[in-house]
PDB file of the backbone (N, CA, C, O) and the ligand in Angstrom, with CONECT records:
HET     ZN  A 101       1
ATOM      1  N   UNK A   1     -70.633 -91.090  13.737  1.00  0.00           N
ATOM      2  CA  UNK A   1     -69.641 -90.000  13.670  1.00  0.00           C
ATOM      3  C   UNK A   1     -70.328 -88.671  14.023  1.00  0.00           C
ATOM      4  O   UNK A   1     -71.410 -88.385  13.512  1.00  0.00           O
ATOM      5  N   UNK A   2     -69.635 -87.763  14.995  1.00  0.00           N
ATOM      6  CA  UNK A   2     -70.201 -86.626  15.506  1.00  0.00           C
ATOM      7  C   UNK A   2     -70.089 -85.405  14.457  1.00  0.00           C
ATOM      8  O   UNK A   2     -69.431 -85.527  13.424  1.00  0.00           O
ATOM      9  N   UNK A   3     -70.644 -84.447  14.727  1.00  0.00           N
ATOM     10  CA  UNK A   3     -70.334 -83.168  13.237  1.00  0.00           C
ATOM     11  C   UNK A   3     -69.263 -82.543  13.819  1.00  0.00           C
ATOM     12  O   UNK A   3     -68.886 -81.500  13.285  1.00  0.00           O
ATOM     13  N   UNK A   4     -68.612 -82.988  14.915  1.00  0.00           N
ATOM     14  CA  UNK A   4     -67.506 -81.992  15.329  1.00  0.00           C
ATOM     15  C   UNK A   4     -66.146 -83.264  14.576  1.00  0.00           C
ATOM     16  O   UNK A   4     -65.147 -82.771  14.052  1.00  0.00           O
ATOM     17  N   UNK A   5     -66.253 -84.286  14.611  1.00  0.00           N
ATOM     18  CA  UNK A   5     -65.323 -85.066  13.817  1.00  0.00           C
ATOM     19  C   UNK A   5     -65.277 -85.159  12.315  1.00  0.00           C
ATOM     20  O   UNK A   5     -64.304 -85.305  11.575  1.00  0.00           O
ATOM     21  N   UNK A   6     -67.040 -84.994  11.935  1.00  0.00           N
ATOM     22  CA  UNK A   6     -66.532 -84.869  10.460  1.00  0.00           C
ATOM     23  C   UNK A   6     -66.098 -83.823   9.942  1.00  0.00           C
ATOM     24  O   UNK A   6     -65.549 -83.904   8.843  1.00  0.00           O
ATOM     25  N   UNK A   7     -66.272 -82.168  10.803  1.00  0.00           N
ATOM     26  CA  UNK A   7     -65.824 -81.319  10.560  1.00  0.00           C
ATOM     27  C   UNK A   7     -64.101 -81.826  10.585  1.00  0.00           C
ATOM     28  O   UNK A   7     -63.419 -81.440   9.635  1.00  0.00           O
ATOM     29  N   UNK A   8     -63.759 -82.260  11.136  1.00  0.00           N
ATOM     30  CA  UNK A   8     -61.851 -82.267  11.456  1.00  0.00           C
ATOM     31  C   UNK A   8     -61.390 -83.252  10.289  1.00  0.00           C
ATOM     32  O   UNK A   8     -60.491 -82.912   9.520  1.00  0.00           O
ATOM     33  N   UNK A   9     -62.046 -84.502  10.181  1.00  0.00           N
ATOM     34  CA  UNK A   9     -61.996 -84.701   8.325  1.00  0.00           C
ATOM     35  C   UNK A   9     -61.253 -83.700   7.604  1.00  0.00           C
ATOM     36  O   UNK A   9     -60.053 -83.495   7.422  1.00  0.00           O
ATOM     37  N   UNK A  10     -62.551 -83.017   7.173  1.00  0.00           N
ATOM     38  CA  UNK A  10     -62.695 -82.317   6.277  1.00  0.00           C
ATOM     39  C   UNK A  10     -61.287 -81.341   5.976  1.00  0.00           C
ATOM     40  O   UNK A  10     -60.493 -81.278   5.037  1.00  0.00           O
ATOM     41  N   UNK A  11     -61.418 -80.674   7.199  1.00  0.00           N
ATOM     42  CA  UNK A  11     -59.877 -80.015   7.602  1.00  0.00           C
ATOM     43  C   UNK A  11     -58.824 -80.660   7.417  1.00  0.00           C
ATOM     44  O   UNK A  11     -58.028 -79.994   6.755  1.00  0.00           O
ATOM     45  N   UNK A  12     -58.386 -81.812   7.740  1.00  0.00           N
ATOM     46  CA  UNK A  12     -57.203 -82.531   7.310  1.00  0.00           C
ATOM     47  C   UNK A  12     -57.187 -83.260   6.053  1.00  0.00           C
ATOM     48  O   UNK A  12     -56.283 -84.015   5.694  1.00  0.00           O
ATOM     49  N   UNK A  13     -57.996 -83.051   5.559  1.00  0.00           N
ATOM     50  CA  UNK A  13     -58.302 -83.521   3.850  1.00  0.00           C
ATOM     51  C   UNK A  13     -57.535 -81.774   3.142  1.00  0.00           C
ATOM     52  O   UNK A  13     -56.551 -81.668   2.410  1.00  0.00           O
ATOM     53  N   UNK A  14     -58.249 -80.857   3.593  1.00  0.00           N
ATOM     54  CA  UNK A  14     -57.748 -79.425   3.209  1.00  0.00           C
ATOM     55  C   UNK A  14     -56.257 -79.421   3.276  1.00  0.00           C
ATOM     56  O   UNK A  14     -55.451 -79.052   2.422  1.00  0.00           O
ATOM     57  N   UNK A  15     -56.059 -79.909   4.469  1.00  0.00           N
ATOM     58  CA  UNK A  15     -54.271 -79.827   4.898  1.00  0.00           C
ATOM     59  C   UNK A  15     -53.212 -80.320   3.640  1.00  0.00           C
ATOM     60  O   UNK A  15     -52.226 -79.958   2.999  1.00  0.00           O
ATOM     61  N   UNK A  16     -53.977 -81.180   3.764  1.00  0.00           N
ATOM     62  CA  UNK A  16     -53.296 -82.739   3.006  1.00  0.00           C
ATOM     63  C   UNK A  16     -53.199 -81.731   1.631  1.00  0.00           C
ATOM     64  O   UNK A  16     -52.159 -81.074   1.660  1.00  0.00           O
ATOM     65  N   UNK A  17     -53.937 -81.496   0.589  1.00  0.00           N
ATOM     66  CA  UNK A  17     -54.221 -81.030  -0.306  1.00  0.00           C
ATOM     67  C   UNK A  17     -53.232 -79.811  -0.687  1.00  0.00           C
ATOM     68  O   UNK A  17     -52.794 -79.616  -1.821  1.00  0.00           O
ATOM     69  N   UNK A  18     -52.902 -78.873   0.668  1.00  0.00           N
ATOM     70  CA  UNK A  18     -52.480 -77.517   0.363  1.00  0.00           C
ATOM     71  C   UNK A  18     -50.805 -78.330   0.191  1.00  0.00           C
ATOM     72  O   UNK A  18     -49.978 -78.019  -0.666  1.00  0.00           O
ATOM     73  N   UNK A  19     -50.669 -79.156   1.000  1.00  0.00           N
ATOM     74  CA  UNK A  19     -49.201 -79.638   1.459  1.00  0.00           C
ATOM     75  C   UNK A  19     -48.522 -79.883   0.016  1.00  0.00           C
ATOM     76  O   UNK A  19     -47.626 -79.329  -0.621  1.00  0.00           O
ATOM     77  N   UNK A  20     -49.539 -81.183  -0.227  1.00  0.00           N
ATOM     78  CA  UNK A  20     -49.228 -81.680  -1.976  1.00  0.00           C
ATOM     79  C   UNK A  20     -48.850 -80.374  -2.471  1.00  0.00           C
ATOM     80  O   UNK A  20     -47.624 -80.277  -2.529  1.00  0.00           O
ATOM     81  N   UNK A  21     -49.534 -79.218  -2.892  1.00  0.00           N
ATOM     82  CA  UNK A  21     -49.574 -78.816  -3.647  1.00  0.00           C
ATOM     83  C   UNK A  21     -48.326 -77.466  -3.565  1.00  0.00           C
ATOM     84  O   UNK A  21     -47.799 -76.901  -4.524  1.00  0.00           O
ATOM     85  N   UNK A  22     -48.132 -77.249  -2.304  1.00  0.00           N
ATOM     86  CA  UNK A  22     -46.615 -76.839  -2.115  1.00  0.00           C
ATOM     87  C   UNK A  22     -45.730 -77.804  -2.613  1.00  0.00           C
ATOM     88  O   UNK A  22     -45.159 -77.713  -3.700  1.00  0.00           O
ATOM     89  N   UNK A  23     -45.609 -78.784  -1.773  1.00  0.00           N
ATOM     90  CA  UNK A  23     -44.702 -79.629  -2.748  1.00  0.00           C
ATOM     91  C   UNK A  23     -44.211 -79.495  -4.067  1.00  0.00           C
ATOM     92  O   UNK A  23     -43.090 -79.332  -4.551  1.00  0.00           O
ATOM     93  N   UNK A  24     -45.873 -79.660  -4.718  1.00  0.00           N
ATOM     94  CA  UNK A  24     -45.389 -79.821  -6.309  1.00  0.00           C
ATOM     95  C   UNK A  24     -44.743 -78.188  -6.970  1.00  0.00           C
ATOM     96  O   UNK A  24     -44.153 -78.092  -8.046  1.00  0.00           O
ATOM     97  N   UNK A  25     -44.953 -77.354  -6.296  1.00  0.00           N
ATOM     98  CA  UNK A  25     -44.798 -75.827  -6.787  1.00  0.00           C
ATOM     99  C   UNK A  25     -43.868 -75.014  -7.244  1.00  0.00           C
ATOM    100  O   UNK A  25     -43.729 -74.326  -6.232  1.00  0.00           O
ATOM    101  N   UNK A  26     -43.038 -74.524  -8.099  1.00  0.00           N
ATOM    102  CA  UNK A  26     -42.252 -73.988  -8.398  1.00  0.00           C
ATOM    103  C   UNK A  26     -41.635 -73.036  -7.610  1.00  0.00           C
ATOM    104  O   UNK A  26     -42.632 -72.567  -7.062  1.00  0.00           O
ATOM    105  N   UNK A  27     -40.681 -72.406  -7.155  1.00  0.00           N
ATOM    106  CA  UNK A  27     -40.122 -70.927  -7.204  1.00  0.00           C
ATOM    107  C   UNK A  27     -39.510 -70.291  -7.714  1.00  0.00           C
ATOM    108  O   UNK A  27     -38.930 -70.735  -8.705  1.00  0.00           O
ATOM    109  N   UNK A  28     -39.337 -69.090  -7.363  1.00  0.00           N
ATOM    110  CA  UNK A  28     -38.608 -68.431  -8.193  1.00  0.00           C
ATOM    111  C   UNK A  28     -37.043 -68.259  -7.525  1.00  0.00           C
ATOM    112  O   UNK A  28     -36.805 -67.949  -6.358  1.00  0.00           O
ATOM    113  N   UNK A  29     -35.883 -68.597  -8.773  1.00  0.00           N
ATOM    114  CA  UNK A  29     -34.407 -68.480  -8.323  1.00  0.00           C
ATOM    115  C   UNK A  29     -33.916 -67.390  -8.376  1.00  0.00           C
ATOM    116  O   UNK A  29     -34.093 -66.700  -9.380  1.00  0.00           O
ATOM    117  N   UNK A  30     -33.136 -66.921  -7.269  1.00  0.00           N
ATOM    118  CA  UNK A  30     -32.622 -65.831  -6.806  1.00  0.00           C
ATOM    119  C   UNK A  30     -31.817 -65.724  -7.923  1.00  0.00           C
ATOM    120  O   UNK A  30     -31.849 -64.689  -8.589  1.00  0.00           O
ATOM    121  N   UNK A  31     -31.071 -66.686  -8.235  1.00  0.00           N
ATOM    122  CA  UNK A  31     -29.821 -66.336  -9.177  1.00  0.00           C
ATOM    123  C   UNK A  31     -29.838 -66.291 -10.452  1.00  0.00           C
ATOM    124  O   UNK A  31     -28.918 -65.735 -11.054  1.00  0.00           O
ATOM    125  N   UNK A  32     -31.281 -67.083 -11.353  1.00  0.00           N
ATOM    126  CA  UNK A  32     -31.324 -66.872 -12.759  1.00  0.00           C
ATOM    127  C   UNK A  32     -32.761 -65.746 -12.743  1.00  0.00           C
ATOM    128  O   UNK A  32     -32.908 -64.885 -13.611  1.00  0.00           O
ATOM    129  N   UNK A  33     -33.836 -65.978 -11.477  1.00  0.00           N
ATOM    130  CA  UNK A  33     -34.521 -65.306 -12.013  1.00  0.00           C
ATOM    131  C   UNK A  33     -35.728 -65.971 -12.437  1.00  0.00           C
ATOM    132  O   UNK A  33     -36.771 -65.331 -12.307  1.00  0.00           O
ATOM    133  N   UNK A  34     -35.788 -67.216 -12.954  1.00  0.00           N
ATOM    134  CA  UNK A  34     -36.719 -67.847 -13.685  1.00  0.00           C
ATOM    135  C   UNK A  34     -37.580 -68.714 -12.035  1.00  0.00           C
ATOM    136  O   UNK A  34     -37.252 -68.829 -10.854  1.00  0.00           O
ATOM    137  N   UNK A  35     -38.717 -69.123 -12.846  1.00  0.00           N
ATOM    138  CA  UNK A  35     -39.858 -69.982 -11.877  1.00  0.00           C
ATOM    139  C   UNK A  35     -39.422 -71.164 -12.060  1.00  0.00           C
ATOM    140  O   UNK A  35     -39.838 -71.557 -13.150  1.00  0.00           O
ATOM    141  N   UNK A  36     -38.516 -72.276 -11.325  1.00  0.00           N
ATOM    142  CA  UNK A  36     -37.339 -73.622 -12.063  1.00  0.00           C
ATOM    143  C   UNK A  36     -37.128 -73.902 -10.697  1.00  0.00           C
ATOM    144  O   UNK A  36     -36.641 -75.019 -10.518  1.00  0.00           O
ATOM    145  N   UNK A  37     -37.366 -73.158  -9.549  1.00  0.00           N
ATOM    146  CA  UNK A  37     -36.754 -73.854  -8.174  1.00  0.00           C
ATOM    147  C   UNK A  37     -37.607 -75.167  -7.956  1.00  0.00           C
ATOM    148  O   UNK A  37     -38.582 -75.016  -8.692  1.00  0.00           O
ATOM    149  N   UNK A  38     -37.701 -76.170  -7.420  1.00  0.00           N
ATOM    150  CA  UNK A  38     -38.526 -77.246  -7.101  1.00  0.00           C
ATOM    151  C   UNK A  38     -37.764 -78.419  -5.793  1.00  0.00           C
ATOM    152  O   UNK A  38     -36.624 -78.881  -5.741  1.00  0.00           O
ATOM    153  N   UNK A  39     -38.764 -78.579  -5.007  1.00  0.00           N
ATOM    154  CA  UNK A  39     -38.372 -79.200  -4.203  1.00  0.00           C
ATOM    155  C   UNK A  39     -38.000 -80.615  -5.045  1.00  0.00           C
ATOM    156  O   UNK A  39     -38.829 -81.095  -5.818  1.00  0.00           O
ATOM    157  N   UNK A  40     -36.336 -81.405  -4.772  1.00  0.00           N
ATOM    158  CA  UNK A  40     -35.927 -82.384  -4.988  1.00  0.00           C
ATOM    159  C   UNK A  40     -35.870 -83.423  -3.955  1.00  0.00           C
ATOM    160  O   UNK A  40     -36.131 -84.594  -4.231  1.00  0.00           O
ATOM    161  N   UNK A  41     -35.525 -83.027  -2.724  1.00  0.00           N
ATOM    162  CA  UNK A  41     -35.879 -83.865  -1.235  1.00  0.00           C
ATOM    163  C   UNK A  41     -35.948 -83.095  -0.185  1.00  0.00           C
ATOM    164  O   UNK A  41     -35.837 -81.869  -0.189  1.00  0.00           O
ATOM    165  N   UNK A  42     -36.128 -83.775   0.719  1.00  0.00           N
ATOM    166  CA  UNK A  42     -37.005 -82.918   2.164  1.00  0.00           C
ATOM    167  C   UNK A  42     -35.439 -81.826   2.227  1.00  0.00           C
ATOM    168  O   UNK A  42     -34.302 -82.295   2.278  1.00  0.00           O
ATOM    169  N   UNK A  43     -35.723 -80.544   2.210  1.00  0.00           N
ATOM    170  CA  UNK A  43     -35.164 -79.631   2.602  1.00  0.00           C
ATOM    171  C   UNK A  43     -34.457 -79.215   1.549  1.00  0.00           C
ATOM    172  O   UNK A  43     -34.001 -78.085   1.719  1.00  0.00           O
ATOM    173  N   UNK A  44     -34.096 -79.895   0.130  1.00  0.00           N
ATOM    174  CA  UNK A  44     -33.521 -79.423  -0.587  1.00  0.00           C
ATOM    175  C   UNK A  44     -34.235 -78.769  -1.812  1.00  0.00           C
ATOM    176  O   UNK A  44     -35.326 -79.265  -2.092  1.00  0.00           O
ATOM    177  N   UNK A  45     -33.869 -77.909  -2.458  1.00  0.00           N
ATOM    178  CA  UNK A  45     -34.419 -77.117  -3.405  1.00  0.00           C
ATOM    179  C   UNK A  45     -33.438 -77.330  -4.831  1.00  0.00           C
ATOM    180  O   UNK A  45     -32.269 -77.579  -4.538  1.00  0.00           O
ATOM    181  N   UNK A  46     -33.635 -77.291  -5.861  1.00  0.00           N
ATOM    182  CA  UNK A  46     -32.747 -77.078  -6.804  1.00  0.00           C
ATOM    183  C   UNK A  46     -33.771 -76.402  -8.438  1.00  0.00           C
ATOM    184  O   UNK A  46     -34.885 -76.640  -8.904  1.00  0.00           O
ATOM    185  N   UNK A  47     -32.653 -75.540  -8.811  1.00  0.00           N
ATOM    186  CA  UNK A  47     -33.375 -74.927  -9.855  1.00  0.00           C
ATOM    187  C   UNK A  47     -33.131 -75.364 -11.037  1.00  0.00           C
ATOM    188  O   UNK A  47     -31.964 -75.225 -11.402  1.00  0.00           O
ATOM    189  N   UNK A  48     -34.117 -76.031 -12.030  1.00  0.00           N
ATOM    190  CA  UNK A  48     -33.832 -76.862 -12.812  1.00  0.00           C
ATOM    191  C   UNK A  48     -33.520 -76.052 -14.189  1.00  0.00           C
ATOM    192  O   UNK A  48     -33.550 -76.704 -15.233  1.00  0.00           O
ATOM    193  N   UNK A  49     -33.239 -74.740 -14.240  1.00  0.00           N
ATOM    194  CA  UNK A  49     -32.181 -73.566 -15.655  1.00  0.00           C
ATOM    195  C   UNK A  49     -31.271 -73.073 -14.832  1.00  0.00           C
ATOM    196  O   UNK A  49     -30.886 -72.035 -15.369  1.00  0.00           O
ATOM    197  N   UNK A  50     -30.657 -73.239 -13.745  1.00  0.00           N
ATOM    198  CA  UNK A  50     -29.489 -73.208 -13.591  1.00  0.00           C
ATOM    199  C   UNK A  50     -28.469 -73.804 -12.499  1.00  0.00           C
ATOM    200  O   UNK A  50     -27.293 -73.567 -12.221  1.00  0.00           O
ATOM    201  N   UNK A  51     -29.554 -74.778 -11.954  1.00  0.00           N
ATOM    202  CA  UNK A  51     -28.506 -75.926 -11.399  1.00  0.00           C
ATOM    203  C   UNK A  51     -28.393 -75.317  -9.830  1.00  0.00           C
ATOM    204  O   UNK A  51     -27.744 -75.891  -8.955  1.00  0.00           O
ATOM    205  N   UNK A  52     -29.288 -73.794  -9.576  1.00  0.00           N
ATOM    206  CA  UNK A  52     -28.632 -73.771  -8.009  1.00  0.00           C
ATOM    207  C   UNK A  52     -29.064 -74.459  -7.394  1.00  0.00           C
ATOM    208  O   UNK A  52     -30.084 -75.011  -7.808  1.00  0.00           O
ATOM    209  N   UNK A  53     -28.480 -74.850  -5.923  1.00  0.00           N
ATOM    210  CA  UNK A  53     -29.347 -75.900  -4.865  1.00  0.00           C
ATOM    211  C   UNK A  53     -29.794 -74.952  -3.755  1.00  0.00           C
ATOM    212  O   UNK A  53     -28.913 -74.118  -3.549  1.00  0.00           O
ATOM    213  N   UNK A  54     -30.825 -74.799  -2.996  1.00  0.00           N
ATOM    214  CA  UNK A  54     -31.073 -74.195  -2.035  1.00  0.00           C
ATOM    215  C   UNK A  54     -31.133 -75.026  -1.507  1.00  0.00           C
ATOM    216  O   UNK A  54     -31.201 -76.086  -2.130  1.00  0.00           O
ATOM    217  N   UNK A  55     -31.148 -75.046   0.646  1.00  0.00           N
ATOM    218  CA  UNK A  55     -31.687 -75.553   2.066  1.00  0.00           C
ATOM    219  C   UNK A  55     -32.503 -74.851   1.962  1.00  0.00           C
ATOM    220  O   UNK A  55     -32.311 -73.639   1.874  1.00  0.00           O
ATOM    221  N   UNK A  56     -33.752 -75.445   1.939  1.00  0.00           N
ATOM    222  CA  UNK A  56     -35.155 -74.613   2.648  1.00  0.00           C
ATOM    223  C   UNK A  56     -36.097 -75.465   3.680  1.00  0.00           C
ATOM    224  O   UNK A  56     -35.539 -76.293   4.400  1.00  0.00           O
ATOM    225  N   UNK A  57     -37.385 -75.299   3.762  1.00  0.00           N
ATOM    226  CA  UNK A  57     -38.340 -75.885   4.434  1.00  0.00           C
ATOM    227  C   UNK A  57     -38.250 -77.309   3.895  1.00  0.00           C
ATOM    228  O   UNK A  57     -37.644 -77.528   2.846  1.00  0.00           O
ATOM    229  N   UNK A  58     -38.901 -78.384   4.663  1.00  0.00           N
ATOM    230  CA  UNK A  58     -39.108 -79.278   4.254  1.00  0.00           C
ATOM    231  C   UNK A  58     -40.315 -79.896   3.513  1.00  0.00           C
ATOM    232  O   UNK A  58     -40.477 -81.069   3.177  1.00  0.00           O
ATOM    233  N   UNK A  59     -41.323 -78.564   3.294  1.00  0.00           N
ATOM    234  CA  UNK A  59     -42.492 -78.670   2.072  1.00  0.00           C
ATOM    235  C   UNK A  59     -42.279 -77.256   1.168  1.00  0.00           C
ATOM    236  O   UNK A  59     -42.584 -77.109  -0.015  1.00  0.00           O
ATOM    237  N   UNK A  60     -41.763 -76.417   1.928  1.00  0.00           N
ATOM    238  CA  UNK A  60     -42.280 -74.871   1.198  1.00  0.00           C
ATOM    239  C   UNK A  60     -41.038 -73.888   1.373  1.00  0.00           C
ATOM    240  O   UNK A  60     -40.805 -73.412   2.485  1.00  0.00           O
ATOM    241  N   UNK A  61     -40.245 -73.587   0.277  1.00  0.00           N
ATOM    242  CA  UNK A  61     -39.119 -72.242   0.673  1.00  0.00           C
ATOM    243  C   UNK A  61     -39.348 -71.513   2.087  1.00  0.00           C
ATOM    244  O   UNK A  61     -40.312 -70.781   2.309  1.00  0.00           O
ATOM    245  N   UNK A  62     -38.423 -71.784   2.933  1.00  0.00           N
ATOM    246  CA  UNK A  62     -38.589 -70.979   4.156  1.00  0.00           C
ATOM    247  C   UNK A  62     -37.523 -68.974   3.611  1.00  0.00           C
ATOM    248  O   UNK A  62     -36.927 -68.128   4.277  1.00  0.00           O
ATOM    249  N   UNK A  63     -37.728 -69.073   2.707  1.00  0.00           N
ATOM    250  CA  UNK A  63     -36.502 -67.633   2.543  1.00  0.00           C
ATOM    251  C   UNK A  63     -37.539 -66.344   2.372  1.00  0.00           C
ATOM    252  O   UNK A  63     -38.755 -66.530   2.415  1.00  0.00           O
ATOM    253  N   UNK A  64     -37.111 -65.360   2.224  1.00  0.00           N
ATOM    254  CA  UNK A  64     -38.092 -64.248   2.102  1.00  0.00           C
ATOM    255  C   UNK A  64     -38.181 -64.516   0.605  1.00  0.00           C
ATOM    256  O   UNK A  64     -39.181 -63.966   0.142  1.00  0.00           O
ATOM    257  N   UNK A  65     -37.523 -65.127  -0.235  1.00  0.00           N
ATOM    258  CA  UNK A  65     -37.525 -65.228  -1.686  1.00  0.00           C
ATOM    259  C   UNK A  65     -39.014 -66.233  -2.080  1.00  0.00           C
ATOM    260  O   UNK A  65     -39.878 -66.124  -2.950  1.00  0.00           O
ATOM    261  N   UNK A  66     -38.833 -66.999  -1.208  1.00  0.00           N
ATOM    262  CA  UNK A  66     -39.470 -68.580  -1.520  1.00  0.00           C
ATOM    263  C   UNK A  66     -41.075 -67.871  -1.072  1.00  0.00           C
ATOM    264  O   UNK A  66     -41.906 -68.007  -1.969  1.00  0.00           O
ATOM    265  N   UNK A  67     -41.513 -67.244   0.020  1.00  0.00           N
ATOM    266  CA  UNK A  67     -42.458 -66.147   0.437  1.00  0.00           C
ATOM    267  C   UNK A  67     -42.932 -65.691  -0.597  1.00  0.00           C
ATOM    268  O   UNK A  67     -44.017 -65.983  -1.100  1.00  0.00           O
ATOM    269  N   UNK A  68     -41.847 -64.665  -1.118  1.00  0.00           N
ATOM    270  CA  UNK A  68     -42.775 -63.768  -1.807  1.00  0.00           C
ATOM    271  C   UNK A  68     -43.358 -64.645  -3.645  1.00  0.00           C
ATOM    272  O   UNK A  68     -44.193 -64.382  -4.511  1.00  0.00           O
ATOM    273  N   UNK A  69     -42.327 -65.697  -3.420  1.00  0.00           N
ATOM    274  CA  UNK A  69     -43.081 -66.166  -4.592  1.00  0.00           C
ATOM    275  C   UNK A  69     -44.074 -67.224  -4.530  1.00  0.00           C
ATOM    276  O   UNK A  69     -44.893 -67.452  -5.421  1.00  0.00           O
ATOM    277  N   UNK A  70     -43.930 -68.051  -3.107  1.00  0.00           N
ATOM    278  CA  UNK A  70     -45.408 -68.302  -2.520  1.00  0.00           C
ATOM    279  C   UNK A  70     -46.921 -67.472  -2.752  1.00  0.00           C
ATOM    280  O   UNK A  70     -48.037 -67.953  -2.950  1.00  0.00           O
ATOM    281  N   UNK A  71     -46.470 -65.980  -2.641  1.00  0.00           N
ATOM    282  CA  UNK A  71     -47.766 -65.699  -3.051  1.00  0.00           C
ATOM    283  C   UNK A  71     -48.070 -64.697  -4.009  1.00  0.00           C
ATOM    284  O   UNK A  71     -48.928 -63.816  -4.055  1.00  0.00           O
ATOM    285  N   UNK A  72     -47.118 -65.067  -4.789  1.00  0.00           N
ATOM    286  CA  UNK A  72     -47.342 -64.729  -6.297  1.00  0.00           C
ATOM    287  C   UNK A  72     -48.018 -65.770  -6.791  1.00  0.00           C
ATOM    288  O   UNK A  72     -49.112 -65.749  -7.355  1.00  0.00           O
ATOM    289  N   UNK A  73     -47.172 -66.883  -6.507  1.00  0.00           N
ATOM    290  CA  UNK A  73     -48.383 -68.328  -6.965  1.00  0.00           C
ATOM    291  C   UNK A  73     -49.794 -68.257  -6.826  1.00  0.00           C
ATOM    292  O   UNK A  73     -50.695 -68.447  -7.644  1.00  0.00           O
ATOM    293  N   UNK A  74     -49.808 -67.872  -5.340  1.00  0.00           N
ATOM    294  CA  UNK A  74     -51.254 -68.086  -5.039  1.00  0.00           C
ATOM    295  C   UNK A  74     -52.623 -67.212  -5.907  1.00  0.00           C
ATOM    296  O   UNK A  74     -53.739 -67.478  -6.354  1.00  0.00           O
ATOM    297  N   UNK A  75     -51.237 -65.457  -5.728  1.00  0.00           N
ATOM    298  CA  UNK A  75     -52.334 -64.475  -6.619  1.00  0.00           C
ATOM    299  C   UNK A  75     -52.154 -65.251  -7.699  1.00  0.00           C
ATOM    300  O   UNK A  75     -52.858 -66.164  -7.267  1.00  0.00           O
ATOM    301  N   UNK A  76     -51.784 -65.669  -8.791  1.00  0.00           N
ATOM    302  CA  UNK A  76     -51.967 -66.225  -9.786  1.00  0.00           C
ATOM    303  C   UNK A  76     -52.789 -67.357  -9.649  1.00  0.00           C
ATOM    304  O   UNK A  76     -53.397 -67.554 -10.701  1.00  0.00           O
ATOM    305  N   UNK A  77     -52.998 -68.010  -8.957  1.00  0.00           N
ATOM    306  CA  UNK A  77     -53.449 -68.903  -9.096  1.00  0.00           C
ATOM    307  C   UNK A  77     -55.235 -69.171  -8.365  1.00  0.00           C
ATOM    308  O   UNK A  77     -55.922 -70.192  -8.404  1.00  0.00           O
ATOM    309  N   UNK A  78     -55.579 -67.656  -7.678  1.00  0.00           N
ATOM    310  CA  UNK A  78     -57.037 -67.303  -8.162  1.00  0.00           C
ATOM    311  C   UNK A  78     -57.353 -66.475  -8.768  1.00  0.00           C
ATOM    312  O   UNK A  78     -58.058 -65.591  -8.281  1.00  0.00           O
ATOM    313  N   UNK A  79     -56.944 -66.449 -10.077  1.00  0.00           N
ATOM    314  CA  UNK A  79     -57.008 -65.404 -10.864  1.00  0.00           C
ATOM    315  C   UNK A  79     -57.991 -66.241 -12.030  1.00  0.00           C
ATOM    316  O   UNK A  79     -58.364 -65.663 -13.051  1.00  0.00           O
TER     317      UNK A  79
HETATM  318 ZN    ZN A 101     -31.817 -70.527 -11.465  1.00  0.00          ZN2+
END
């Protein structure tokens, strides 16, 4: 194996990892407010304190909502 392939590994191990972890991630709902949005199936969103359903991305809120709490997560989450 060349170091230019195990480098690309490595990278799609990273990928893999960030993807999951959108997946598993909360957002925040426009309409109650609370961190309860969660992806339920590819494209659907639903907030589990008040029942809304969003269309979004099929790993990650595509809305300016789903954004900005994308990286609220993140600041929180190298903190
Ligand atoms: Zn809600």
């Amino acid at each position: 194996m060349s170091n230019a392939s195990i480098r690309y590994g490595a990278r799609i191990r990273k990928m893999n990892a960030a993807v999951k972890r959108e997946k598993q991630a909360l957002y925040k709902c426009e309409v109650c407010g609370k961190m309860s949005v969660k992806r339920i199936s590819t494209s659907i969103w639903r907030c589990r304190h008040c029942n809304t359903t969003y269309a979004g991305g099929a790993y990650s809120m595509t809305t300016t909502a789903g954004e900005a709490a994308k990286s609220l997560v993140q600041s929180l989450s190298r903190q």
